[in-house]
Legacy VTK file of the C-alpha trace (Angstrom):
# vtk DataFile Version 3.0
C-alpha trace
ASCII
DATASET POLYDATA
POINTS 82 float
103.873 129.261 110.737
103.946 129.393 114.330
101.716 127.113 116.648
101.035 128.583 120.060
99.584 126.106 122.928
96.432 126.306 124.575
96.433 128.908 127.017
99.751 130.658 125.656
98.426 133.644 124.136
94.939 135.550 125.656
92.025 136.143 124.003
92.364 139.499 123.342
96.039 138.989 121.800
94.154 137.538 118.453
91.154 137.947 115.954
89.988 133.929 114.492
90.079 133.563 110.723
88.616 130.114 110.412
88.444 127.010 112.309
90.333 124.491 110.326
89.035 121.318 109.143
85.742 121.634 111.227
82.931 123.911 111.305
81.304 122.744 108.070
79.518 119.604 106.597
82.545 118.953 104.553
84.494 118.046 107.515
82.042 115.159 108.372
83.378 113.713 104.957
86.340 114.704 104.315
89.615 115.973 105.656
92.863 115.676 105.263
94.422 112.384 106.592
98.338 111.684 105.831
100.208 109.103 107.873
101.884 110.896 110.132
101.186 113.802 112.609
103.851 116.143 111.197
102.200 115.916 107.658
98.836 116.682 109.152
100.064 119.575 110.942
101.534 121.006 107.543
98.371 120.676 105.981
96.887 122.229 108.665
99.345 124.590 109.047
99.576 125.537 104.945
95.820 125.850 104.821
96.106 128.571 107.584
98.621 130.264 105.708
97.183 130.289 102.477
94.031 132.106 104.722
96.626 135.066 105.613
96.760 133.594 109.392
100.189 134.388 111.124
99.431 131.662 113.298
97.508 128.694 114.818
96.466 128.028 118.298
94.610 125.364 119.885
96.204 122.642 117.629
94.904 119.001 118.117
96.085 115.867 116.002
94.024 112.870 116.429
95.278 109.445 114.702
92.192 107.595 113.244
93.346 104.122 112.409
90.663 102.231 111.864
87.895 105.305 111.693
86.699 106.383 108.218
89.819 107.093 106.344
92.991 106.070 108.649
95.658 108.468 109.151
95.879 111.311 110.908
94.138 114.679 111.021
94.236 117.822 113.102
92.049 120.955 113.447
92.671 124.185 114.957
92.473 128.303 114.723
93.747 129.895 112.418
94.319 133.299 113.592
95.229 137.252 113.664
97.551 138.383 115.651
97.083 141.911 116.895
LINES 1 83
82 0 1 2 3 4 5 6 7 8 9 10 11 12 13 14 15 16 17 18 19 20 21 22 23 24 25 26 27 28 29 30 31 32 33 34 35 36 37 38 39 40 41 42 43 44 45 46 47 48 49 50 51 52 53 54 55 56 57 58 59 60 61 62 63 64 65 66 67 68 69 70 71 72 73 74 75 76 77 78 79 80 81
């Protein structure tokens, strides 16, 4: 699954499936949180996948030691390309 930075691709070069891991009241209580970034970002990455997303863009990993779970998690677009 390929991860494109901010800014690489315009807006018109993709159609949004879902934002990942936010967007609903679920994420306020649960997401994924493994212990390292590069496990979060294949859960992230898997979940956009099983969606039918050929990609993700606007990928962020934040590590929350000492928040609600501990761990990491990251959100992002999964997206269409055209």
């Amino acid at each position: 699954m390929r991860v494109f930075d901010t800014g690489e691709l315009t807006l018109d070069r993709y159609t949004v499936i879902e934002r990942l891991w936010t967007g609903t009241w679920r994420a306020s209580f649960w997401v994924p949180t493994p212990d390292d970034a590069a496990s979060a970002t294949a859960a992230l990455t898997w979940k956009a996948a099983d969606l039918g997303a050929d990609a993700v863009v606007n990928l962020h990993c934040v590590n929350d030691v000492g928040g609600w779970g501990g761990g990491y998690y990251c959100y992002g677009l999964a997206i269409k390309l055209k």
